[in-house]
GUPA-216513 format. One record per residue (C-alpha): residue in one letter; y, x, z; residue number from 1. Coordinates in Angstrom, 2 decimals. Each point is the difference from the previous one (the first is absolute). Example, Ala and Ser with C-alpha at 12.3 -4.5 7.8 and 13.67 -1.06 7.14 Angstrom:
% GUPA-216513
+----+---------+---------+---------+-----+
: aa :       y :       x :       z :   i :
+----+---------+---------+---------+-----+
:  a :   -4.50 :   12.30 :    7.80 :   1 :
:  s :    3.44 :    1.37 :   -0.66 :   2 :
+----+---------+---------+---------+-----+
% end
This chain:
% GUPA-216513
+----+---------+---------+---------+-----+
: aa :       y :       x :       z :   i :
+----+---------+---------+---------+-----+
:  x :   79.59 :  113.41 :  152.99 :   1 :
:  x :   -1.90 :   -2.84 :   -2.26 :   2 :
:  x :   -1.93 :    1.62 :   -2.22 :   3 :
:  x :    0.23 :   -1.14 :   -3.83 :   4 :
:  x :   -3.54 :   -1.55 :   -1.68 :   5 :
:  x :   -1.36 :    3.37 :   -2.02 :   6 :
:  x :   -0.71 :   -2.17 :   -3.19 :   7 :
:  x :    4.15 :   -0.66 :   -0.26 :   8 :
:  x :    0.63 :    4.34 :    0.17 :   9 :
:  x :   -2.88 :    0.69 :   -1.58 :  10 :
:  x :    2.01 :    1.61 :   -2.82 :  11 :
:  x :    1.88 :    2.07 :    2.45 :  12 :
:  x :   -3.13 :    1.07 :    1.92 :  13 :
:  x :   -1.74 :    0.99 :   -3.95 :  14 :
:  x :    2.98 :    1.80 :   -0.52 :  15 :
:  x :   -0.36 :    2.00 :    3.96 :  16 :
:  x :   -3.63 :    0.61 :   -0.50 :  17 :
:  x :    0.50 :    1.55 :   -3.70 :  18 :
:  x :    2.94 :    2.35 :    1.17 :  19 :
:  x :   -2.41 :    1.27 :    2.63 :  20 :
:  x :   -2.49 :    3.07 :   -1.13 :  21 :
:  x :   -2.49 :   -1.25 :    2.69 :  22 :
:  x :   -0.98 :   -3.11 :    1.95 :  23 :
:  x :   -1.73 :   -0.52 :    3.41 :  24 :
:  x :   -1.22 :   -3.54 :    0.07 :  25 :
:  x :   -0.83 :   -0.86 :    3.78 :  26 :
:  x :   -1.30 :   -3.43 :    1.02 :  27 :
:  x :   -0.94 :   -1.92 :    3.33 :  28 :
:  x :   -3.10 :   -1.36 :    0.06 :  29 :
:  x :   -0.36 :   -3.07 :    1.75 :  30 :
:  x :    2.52 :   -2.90 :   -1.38 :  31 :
:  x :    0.64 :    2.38 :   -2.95 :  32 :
:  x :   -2.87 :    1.24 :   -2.11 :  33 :
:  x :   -1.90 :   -3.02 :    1.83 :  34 :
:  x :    0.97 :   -3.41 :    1.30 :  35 :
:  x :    0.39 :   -0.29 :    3.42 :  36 :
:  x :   -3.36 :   -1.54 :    1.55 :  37 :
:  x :   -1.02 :   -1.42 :    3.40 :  38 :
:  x :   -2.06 :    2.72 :    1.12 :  39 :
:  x :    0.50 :    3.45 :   -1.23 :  40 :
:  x :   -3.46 :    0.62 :   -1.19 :  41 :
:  x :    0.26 :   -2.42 :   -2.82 :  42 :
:  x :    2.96 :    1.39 :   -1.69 :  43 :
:  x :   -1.31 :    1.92 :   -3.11 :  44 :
:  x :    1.51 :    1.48 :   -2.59 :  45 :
:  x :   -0.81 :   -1.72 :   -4.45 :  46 :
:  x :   -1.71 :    2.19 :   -2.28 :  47 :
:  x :    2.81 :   -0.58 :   -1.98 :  48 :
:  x :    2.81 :    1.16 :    2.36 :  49 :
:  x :   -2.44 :    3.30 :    0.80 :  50 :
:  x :   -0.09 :    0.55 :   -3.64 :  51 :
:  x :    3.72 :   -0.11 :   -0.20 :  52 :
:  x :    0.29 :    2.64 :    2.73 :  53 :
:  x :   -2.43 :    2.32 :   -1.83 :  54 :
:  x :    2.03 :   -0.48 :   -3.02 :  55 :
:  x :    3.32 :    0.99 :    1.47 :  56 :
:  x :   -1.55 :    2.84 :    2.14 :  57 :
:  x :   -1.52 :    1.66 :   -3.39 :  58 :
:  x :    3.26 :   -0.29 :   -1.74 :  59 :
:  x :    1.96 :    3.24 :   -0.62 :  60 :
:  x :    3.03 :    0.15 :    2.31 :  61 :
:  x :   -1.42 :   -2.59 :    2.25 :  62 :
:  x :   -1.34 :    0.17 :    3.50 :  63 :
:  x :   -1.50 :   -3.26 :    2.28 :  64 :
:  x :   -0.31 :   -0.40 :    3.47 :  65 :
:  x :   -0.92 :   -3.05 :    2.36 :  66 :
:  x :    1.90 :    0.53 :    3.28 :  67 :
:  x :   -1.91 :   -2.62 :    2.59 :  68 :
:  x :   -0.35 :   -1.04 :    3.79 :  69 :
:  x :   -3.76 :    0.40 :   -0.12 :  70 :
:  x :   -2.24 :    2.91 :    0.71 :  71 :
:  x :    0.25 :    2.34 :   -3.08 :  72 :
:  x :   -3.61 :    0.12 :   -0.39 :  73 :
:  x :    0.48 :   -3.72 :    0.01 :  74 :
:  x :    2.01 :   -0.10 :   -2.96 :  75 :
:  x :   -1.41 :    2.83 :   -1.61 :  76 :
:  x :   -2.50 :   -2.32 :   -0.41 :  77 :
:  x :    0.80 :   -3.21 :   -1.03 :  78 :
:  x :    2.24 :    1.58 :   -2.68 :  79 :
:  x :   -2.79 :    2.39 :   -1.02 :  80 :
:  x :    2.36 :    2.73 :   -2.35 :  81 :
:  x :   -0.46 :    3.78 :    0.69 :  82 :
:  x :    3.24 :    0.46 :   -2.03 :  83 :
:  x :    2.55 :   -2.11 :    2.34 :  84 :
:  x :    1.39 :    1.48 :    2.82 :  85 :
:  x :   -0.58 :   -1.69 :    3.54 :  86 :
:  x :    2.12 :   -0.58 :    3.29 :  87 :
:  x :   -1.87 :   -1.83 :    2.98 :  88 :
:  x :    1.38 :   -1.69 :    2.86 :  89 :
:  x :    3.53 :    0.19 :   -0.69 :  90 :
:  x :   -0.53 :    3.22 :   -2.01 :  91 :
:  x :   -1.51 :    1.63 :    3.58 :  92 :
:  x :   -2.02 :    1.41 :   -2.47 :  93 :
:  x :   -0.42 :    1.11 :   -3.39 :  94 :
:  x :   -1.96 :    0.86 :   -2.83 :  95 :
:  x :   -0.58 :    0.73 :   -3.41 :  96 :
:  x :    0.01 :    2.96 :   -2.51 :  97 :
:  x :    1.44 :    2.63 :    0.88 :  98 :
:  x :    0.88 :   -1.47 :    3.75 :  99 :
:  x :   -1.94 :   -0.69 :    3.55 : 100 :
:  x :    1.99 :   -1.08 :    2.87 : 101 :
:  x :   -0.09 :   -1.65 :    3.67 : 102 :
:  x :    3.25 :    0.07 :    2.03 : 103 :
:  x :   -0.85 :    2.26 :    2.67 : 104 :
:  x :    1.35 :   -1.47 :    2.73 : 105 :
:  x :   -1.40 :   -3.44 :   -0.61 : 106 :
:  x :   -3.24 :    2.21 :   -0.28 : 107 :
:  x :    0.79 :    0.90 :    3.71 : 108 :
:  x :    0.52 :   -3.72 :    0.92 : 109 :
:  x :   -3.49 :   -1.27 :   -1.74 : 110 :
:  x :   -1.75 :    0.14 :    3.74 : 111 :
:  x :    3.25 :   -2.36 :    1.16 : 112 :
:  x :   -0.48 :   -2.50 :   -3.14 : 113 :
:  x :   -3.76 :   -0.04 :    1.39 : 114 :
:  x :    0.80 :   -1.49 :    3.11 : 115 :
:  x :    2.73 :   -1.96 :   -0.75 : 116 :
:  x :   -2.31 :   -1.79 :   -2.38 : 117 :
:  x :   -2.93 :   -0.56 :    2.72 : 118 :
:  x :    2.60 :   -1.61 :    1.67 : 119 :
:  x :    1.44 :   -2.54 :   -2.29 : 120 :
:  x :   -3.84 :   -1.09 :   -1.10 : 121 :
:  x :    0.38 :   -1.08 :    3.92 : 122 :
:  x :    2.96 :   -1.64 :   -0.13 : 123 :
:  x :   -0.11 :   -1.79 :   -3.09 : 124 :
:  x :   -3.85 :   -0.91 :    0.27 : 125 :
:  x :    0.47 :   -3.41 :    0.40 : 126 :
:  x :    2.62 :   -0.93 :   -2.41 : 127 :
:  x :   -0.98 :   -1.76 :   -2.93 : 128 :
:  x :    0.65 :    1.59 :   -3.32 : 129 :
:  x :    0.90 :    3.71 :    1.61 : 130 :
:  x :   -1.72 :    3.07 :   -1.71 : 131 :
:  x :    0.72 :    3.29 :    1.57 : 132 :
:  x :   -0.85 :    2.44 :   -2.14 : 133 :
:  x :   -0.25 :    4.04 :    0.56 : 134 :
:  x :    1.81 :    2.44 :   -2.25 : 135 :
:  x :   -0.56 :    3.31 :    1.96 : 136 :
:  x :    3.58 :    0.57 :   -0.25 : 137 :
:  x :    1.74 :   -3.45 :    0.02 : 138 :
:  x :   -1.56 :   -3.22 :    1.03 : 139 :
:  x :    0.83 :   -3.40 :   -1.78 : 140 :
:  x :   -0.53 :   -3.61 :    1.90 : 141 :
:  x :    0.21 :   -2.33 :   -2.67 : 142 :
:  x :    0.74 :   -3.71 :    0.85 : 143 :
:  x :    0.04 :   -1.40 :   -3.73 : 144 :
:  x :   -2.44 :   -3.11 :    1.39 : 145 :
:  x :    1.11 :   -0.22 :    3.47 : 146 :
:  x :    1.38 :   -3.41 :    0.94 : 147 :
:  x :    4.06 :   -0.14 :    0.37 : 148 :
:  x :   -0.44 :   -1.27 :    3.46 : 149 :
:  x :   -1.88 :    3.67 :    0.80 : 150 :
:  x :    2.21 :    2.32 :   -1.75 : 151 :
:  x :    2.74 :    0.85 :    2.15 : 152 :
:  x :   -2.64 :    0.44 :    2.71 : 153 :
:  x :   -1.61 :    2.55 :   -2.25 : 154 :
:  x :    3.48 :    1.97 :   -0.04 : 155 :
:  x :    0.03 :    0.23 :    3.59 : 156 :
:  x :   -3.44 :    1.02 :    0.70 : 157 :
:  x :    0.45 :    2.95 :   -2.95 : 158 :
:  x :    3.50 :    0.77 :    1.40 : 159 :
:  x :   -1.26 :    0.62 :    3.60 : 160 :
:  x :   -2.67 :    2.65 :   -0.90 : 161 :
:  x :    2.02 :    1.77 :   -2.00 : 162 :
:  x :    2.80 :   -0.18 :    2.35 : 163 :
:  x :   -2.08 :    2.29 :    2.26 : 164 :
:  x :   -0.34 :    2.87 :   -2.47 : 165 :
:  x :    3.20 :    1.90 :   -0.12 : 166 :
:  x :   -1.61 :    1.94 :   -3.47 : 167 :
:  x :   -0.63 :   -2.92 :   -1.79 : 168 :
:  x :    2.57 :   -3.62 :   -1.53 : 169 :
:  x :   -0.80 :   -3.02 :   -1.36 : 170 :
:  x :    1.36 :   -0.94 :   -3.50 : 171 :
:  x :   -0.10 :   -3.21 :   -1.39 : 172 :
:  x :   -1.27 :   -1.12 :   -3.81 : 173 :
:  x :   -1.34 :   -3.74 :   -1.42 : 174 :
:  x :   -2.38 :   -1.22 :    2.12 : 175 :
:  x :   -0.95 :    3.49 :    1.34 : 176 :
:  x :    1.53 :    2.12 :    2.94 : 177 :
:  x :   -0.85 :    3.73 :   -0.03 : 178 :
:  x :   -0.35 :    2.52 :    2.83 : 179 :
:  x :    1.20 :    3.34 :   -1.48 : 180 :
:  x :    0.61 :    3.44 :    1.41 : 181 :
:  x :    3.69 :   -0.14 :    0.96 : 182 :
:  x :    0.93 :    2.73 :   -2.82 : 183 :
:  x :    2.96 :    0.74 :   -2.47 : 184 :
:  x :   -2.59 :   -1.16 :   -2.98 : 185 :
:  x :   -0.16 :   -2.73 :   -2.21 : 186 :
:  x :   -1.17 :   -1.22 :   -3.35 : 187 :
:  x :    3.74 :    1.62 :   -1.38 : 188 :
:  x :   -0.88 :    3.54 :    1.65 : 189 :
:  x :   -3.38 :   -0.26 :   -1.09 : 190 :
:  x :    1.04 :   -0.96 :   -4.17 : 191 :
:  x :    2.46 :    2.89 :    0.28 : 192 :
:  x :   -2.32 :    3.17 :    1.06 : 193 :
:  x :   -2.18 :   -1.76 :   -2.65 : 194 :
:  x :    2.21 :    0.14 :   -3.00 : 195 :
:  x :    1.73 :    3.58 :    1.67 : 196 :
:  x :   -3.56 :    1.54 :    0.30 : 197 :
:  x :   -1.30 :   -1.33 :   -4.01 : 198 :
:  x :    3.25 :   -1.15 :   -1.76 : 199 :
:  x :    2.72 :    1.02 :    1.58 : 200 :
:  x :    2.18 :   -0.49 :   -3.54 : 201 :
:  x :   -1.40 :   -3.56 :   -0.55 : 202 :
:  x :    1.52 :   -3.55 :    0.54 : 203 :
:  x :   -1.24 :   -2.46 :    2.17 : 204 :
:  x :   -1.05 :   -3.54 :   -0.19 : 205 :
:  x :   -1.04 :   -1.37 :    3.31 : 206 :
:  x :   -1.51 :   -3.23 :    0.13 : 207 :
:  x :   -1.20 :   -2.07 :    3.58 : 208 :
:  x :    0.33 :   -3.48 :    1.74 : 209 :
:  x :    0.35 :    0.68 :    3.33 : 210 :
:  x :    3.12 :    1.53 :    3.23 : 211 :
:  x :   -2.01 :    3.40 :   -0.44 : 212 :
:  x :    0.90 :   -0.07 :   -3.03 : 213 :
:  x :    3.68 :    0.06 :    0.35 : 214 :
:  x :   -0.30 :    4.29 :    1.92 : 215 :
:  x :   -1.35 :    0.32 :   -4.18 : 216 :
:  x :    2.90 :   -1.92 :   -1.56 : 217 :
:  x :    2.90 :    1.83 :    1.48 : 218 :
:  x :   -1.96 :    3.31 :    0.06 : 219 :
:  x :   -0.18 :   -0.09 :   -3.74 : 220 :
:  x :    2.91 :   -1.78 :   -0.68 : 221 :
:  x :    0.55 :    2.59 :   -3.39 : 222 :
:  x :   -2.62 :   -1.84 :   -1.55 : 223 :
:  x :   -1.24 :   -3.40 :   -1.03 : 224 :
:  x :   -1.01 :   -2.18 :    3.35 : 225 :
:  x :   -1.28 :   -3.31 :   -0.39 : 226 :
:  x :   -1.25 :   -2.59 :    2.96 : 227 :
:  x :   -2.91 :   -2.42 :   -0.97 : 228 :
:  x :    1.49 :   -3.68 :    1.14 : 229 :
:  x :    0.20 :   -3.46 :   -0.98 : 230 :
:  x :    3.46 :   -0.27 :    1.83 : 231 :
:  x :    2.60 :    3.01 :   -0.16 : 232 :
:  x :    0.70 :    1.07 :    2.69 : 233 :
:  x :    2.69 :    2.43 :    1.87 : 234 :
:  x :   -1.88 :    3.41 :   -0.87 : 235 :
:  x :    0.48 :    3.57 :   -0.90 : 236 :
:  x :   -1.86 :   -0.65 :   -3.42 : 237 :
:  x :    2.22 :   -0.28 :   -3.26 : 238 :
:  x :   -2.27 :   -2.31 :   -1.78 : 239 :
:  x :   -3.18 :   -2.42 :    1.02 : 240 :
:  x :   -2.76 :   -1.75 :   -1.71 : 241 :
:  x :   -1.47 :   -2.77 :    0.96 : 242 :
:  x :   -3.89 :    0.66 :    1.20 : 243 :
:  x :   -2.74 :    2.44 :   -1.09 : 244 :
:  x :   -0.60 :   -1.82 :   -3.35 : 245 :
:  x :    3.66 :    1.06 :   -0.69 : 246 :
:  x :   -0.39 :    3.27 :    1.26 : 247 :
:  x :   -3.26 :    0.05 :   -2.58 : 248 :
:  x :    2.54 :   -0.64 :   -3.02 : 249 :
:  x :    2.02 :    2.39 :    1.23 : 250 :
:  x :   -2.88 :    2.37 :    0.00 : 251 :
:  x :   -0.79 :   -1.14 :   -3.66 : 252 :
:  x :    3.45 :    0.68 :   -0.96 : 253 :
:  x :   -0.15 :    3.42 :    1.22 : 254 :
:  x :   -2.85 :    0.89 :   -1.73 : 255 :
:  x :    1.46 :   -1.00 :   -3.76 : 256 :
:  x :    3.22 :    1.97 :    0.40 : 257 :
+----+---------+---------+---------+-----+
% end
């Protein structure tokens, strides 16, 4: 379906979120709390969108939690908030108050992600603009700066490594191809056992910008879902917003009702 712009509902979507005794606020990271960036390192969350988070995870009947593609302790990080609740690649693995989790069988498969990463630094170690970078249980090759001309090249190298591990599957996201364990998991699964395990009674609102986070949209379909893009597109999301700075309104809206 097309989703509708969350600005046009918004007084439907007031009216969900105060019939609702609880919320569970969960947010990509990349392309939603932060503009999407060439290289991943740069993408960093405002003071101002932290303080917003801190604000909605003190309030009563509220709980927050960033649900990303990077390594938890990654995130953990560059948000900085003991008080929000944390999924890492693909919600792999989880933590927060109250909650510590790695998927054990991607645990298993860490020793496969290894070499399947020594690999692809071989592979793709000429190619301009590639960065291959190790997640212990996933690896990412982003191609963000690659030249068009190289890209589909890329593909093919990434696809023929992973072709040769029967455990493992390649998924596909902007500008970034991922080598995951080939499990029944996903950023949905992962939101779910979080708001079953610390509010099981609460609704959600799901916010992201990329595929993975489609598994999150239909998962939680009972709640508010909202994709972060300047086009609509055919999604699983009800509503969208435009970009993070929309997403930060939103945010600031939340925190005032």
């Amino acid at each position: 379906m097309r989703p509708k712009h969350l600005w046009e509902e918004w007084g439907k979507v007031i009216n969900t979120i105060k019939a609702s005794a609880s919320v569970f606020i969960l947010l990509d990271y990349d392309g939603t709390l932060t503009p999407i960036v060439e290289r991943p390192e740069d993408a960093h969350i405002s003071s101002e969108t932290r303080n917003l988070l801190k604000t909605l995870a003190d309030k009563r009947g509220y709980k927050v939690g960033v649900i990303s593609g990077r390594v938890l302790e990654d995130v953990k990080k560059r948000v900085g908030l003991e008080e929000v609740y944390y999924a890492g690649n693909h919600g792999l693995e989880l933590s927060g108050p109250d909650i510590e989790f790695v998927h054990p069988e991607a645990k298993e498969l860490a020793g496969s992600i290894s070499k399947v990463f020594e690999e692809l630094k071989i592979e793709l170690g000429g190619v301009e603009g590639v960065i291959v970078e190790n997640k212990t249980l996933t690896v990412s090759v982003h191609y963000r700066t690659t030249p068009a001309e190289k890209i589909e090249l890329v593909k093919q190298k990434v696809l023929g490594v992973v072709s040769r591990w029967q455990h493992l599957q390649l998924t596909y996201g902007k500008k970034v191809l991922e080598v995951k364990p080939k499990l029944d998991w996903n950023k949905g699964r992962a939101a779910q056992l979080l708001i079953e395990r610390i509010a099981p009674e609460s609704l959600p609102i799901y916010a992201g910008d990329d595929s993975t986070d489609e598994d999150a949209f239909l998962q939680l379909s009972r709640g508010v879902t909202i994709l972060v893009t300047n086009t609509p597109i055919q999604t699983s999301a009800k509503y969208y917003l435009r970009d993070a700075d929309e997403v930060k309104e939103f945010l600031k809206q939340l925190t005032i009702l």
